[in-house]
Every structure is written in structure tokens, then in C-alpha cells.
C-alpha positions as CSV (number, residue, x, y, z in Angstrom):
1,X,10.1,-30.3,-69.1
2,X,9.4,-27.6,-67.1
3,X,7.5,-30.0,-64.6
4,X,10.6,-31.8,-64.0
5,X,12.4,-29.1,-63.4
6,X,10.1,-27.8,-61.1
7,X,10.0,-31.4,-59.1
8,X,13.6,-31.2,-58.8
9,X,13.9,-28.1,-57.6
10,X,11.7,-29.1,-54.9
11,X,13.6,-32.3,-54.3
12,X,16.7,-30.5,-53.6
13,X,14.8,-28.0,-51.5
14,X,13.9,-30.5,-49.2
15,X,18.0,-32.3,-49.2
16,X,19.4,-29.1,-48.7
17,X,18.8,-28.4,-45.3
18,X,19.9,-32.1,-44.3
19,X,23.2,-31.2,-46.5
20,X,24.0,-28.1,-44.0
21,X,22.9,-30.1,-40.9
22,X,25.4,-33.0,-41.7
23,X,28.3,-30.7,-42.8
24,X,27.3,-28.7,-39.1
25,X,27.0,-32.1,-37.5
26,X,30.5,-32.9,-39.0
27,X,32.4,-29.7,-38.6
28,X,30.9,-28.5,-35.7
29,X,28.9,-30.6,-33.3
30,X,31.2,-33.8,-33.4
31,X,34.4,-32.1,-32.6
32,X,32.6,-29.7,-29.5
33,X,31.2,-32.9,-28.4
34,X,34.4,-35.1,-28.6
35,X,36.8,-32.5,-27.4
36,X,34.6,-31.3,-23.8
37,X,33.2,-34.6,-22.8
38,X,36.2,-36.8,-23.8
39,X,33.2,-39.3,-24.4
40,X,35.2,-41.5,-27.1
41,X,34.5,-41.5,-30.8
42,X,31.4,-44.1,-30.4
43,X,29.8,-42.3,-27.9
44,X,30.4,-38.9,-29.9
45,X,29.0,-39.8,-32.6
46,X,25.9,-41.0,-31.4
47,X,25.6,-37.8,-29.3
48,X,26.1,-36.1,-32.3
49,X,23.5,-38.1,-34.4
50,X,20.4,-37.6,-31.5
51,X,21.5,-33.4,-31.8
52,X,21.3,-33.7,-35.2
53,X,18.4,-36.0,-36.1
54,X,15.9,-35.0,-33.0
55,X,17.0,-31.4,-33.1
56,X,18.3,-29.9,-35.7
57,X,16.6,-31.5,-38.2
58,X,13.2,-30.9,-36.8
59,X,13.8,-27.3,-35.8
60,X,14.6,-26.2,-39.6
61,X,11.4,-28.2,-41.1
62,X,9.1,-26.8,-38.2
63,X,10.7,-23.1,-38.8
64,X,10.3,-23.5,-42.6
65,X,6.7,-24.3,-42.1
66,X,6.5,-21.5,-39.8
67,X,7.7,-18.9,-42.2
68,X,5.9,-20.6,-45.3
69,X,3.1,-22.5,-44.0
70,X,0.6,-23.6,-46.8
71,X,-3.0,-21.7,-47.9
72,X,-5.1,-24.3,-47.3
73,X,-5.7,-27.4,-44.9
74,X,-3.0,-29.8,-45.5
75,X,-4.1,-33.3,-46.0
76,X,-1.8,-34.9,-43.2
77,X,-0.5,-34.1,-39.9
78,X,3.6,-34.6,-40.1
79,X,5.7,-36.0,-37.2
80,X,8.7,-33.8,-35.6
81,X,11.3,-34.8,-38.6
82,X,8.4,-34.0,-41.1
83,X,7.4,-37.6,-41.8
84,X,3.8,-38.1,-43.8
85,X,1.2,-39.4,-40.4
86,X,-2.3,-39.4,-40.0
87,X,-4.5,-37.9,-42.0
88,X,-7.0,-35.1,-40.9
89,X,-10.3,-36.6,-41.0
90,X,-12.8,-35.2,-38.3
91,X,-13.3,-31.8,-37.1
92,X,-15.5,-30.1,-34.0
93,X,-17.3,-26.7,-33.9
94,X,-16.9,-25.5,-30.1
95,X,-15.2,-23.7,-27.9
96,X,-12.0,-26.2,-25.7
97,X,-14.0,-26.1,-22.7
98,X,-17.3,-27.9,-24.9
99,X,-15.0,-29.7,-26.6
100,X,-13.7,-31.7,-23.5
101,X,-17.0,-32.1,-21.7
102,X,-18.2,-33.2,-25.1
103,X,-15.3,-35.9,-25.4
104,X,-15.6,-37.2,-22.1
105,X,-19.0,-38.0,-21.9
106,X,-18.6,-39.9,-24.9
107,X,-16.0,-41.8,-23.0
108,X,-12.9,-40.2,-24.1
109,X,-10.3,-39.0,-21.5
110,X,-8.0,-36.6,-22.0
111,X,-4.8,-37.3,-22.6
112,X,-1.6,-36.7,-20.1
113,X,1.3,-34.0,-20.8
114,X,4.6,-35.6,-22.6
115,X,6.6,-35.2,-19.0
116,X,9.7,-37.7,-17.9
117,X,6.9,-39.0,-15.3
118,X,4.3,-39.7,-17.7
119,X,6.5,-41.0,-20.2
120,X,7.9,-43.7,-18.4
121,X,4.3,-44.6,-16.9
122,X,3.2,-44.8,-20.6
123,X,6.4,-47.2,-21.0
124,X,5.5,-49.5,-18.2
125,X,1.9,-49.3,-19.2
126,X,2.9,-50.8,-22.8
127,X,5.7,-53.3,-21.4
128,X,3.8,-54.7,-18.3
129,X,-0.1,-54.1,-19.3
130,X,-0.5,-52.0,-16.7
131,X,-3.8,-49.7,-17.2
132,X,-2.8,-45.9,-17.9
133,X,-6.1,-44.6,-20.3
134,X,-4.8,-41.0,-19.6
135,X,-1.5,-42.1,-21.1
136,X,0.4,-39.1,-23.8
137,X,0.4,-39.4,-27.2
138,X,3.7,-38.2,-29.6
139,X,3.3,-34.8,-30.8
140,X,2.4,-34.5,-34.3
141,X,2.3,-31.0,-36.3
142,X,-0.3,-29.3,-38.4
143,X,1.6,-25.8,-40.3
144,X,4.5,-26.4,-37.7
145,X,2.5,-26.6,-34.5
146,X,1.9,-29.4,-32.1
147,X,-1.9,-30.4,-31.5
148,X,-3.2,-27.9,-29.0
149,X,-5.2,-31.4,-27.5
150,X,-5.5,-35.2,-27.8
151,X,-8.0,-37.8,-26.6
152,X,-7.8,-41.4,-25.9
153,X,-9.7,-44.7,-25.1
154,X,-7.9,-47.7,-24.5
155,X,-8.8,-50.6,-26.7
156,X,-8.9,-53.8,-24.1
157,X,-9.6,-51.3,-21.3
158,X,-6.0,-51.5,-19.4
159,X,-2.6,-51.3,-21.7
160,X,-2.1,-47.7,-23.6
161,X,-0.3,-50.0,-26.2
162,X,-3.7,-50.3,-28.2
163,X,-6.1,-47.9,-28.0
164,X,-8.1,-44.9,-30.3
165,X,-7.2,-41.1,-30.1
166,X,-7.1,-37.9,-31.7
167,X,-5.3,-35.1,-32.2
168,X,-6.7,-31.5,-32.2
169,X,-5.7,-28.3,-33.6
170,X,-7.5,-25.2,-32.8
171,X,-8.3,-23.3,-36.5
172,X,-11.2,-20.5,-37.4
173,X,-13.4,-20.7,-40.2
174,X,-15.4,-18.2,-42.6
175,X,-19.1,-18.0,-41.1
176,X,-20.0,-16.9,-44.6
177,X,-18.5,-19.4,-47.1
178,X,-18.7,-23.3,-47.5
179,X,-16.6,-24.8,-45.2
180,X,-14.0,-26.6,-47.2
181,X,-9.8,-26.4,-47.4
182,X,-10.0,-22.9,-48.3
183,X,-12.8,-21.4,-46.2
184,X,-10.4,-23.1,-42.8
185,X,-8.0,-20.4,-41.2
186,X,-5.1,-21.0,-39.0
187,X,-6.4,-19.7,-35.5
188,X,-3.3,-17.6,-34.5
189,X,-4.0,-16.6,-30.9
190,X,-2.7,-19.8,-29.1
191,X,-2.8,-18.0,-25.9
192,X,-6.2,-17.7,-25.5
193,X,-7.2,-21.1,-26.4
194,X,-8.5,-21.7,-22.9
195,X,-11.2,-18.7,-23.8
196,X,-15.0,-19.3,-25.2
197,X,-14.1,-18.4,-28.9
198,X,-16.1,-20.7,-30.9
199,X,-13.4,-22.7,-32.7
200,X,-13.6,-25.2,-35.4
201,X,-11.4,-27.7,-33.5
202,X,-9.0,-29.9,-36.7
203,X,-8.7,-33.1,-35.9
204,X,-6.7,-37.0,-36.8
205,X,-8.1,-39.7,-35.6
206,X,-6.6,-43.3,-35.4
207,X,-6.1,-46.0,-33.8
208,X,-3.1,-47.5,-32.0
209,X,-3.2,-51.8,-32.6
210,X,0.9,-52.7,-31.1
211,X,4.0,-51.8,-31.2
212,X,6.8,-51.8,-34.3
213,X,10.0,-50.2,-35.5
214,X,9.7,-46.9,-37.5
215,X,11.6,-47.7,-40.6
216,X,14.3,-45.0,-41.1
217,X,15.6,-45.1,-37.3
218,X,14.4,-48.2,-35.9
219,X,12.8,-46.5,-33.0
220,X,10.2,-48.3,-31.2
221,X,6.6,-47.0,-31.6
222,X,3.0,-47.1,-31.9
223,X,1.1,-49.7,-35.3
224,X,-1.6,-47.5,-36.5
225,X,-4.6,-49.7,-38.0
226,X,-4.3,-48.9,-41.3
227,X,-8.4,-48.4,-41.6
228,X,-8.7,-44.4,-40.6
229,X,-11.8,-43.9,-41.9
230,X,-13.5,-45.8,-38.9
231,X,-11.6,-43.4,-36.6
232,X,-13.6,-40.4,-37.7
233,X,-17.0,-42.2,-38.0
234,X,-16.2,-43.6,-34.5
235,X,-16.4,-40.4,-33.0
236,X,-19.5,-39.2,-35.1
237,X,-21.8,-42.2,-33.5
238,X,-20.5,-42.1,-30.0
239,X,-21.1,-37.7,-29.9
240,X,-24.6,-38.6,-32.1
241,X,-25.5,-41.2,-29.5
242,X,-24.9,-39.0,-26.4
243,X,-27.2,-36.1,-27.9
244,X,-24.1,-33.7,-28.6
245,X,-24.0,-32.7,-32.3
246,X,-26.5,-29.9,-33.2
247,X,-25.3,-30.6,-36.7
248,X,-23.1,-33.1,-38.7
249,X,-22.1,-32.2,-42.0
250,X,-19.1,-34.1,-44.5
251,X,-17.1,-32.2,-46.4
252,X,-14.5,-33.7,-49.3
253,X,-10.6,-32.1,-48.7
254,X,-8.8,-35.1,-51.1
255,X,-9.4,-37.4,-53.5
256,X,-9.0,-40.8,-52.0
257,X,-5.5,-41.7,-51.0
258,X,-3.2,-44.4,-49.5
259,X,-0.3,-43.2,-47.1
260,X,2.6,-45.4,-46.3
261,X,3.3,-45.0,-42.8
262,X,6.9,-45.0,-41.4
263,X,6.2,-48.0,-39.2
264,X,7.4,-50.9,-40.7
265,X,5.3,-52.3,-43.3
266,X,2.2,-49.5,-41.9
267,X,0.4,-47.7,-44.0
268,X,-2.9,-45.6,-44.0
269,X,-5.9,-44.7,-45.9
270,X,-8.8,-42.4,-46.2
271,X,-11.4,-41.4,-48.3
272,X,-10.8,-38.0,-48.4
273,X,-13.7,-37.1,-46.4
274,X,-13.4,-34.6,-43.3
275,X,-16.8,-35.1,-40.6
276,X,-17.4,-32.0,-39.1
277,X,-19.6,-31.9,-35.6
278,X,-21.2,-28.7,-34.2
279,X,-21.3,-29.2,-30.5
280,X,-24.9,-28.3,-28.8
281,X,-24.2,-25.1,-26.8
282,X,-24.0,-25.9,-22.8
């Protein structure tokens, strides 16, 4: 009994801030929007709908994670509107600046900022075939904060429509405990990520195989292969291969799991397992 009460408390935790952002949406937003721009009620509303969906929304999960983030290593990184993506599955001991000579040499590239530029180049890329290996990824959130950097290598060579890449988050870990969810520390001083602190760098791998609709908005966006498990052990051969990894050790954060994906008909699974590479010193 007291379990079900607790899951629905929980439950309307999570509708309760979509509750306030609809009635704001509806009292608020919608008649400021109709009444300056004279945009017609069509119009309006979808204005209203992007504010509320692709801001609002967002900003209030991202701040509640912010204020309440969790004690250990969550399992999955989340998209913008708090969505369930790709697991974390791979991490690397090093400081940014080993971490991107490590990646490229084992043929990675690093990938472009999410500018209007780059965007559309990334567009084009994926409508025409057009080669952009550079091209940005979406941003993705780990305890309310984007990854800090992502990598890439484009699957046939040219289109950024299919292609492998990974997410980073910079965190800190306990020198004198096991590394596992608990011994893994949120590294707070974002500013100085272009420093030499010696960083255990969080990462989720996958890989991009087309293009489908995301089920609750019908956006237009990136098929993950549903396999991320090769992701991680991708990366562990190609850094073993090139002489980079001082050490490789697995560690277990979850049971084995099965995510649905909010692609249409996606979903993802793992084993559980997070590979963690220490880079050789340069």
C-alpha cells in the first residue's frame, strides 16, 4: 500500500509542472502572443505550443534536476524535455586535452558547435549526402547539464545521417574507493574544463543508422541501432589498438535493461556494464 502511494505521488510530481505550464501557456502566453503580433489564432497557438514544449517545459525539468540532482550515476542520459536516451556505457580517465588527441587518433573527430550554420550544414548533409564527419550532435543531459563533448565517425564515410558518437560529461572520482555509481562525483568546476585535472570523462555511446519521427511530437530525428553495447566495445578496441589505454577495467552500474527509445518503434539495450579506459599520460 504504501508503495503505491509512494508511485503516485511521484507520478503526479512529474504531471504537475506540465499542469502549471499549460494553465501559463493558456492564461498567459496565448493571449500576449495573440494580442502583440496579431498573428491569427493558428499561428498563436503554435507559437505558444514551441514556447511551451521547447522552453518551458525543459527549463523546469533541467532546474529540478539542478536543485535535486541524484547521488549516484544515473543509468541514462535524458534529452531536453527529460525523455529516457542513451545509456551511459563507456567512460575515460584523462584530462580534455588527452581525451581529444586520444579520440582522434583513433579516428574520431570532434564534433561541431549546435550554431544556425552548422545546423543547416548538418541538414543538407543528411538530405543531399553531402560529407560533414564534423557534423553536431543534439544535446543530451546528465544531472541537468549538457555533455561538456561529443565525437563522431561517419558510418559510409560521407552523410552525418549514419554514423557512431558519444557523448562526454566531465565527473571526478574517489582515488581511494572502487570505482562504481557511488565512488563517481559530479565535477562541478565546468570553467576549468579546458585545465589538466585528471578527469574521469562519463560517456554514451551509439550509433546513428537513419532518420525517423520521435513519437510524441513527430519531429524528425536521428534511428539509434538498438545494439549499444557494441558502441562502448567499439571504442575499447580502436583506443587498445592504437596503444592508448594504460588500463581497461568493467565495472557493473545496472542490471541488464531494455529502453524504449522515443523514435518510433526505437528502442535500446545494454548490459549494464560501464568500460572504463585510463589514457597513457602524453
Amino acid at each position: 500500500m504504501f508503495q503505491y502511494l509512494w508511485l503516485s505521488a511521484k507520478r503526479l510530481a512529474v504531471i504537475l509542472p506540465g499542469l502549471v505550464v499549460a494553465y501559463f501557456s493558456v492564461s498567459t502566453v496565448f493571449p500576449f502572443v495573440d494580442h502583440k503580433f496579431r498573428l491569427g489564432d493558428a499561428l498563436s497557438i503554435l507559437i505558444t505550443y514551441i514556447v511551451a514544449a521547447y522552453v518551458l517545459v525543459p527549463a523546469i525539468i533541467r532546474l529540478w534536476r539542478i536543485l535535486k540532482p541524484t547521488n549516484h550515476l544515473p543509468m541514462y542520459c535524458v534529452t531536453p524535455d527529460g525523455f529516457a536516451s542513451d545509456p551511459i556505457n563507456i567512460g575515460i580517465i584523462g584530462n580534455r586535452r588527452e581525451l581529444i588527441t586520444a579520440m582522434e587518433q583513433a579516428g574520431w573527430y570532434v564534433t561541431d558547435g549546435r550554431s544556425p550554420r552548422n545546423l543547416v550544414r548538418h541538414g543538407l548533409s543528411v538530405l543531399l549526402g553531402w560529407s560533414y564527419p564534423s557534423a553536431p550532435v543534439s544535446n543530451l543531459y546528465l544531472l541537468g547539464r549538457k555533455q561538456d563533448i561529443a565525437f563522431e565517425i561517419p558510418l559510409d564515410g560521407s552523410s552525418s545521417a549514419s554514423r557512431h558518437h558519444v557523448r562526454f560529461w566531465a565527473t571526478t572520482f574517489d582515488n581511494k574507493r572502487p570505482l562504481n555509481i557511488q565512488s563517481i562525483h559530479w565535477y562541478q568546476r565546468r570553467a576549468h574544463l579546458l585545465g589538466e585535472d585528471n578527469l574521469l570523462w562519463v560517456g554514451a555511446a551509439s550509433k546513428d543508422v537513419g532518420i525517423n519521427f520521435i513519437r510524441h511530437n513527430l519531429q524528425l530525428t536521428h534511428m539509434i541501432d538498438p545494439d549499444t553495447n557494441q558502441e562502448r566495445d567499439l571504442i575499447v578496441q580502436q583506443l587498445r589498438a592504437q596503444k592508448l589505454a594504460s588500463k581497461i577495467e568493467t565495472i557493473k552500474l545496472f542490471q541488464p535493461y531494455r529502453l524504449i527509445n522515443r523514435v518510433w518503434k526505437g528502442s535500446l539495450h545494454t548490459d549494464g556494464k560501464m568500460a572504463i579506459v585510463s589514457l597513457r599520460s602524453s
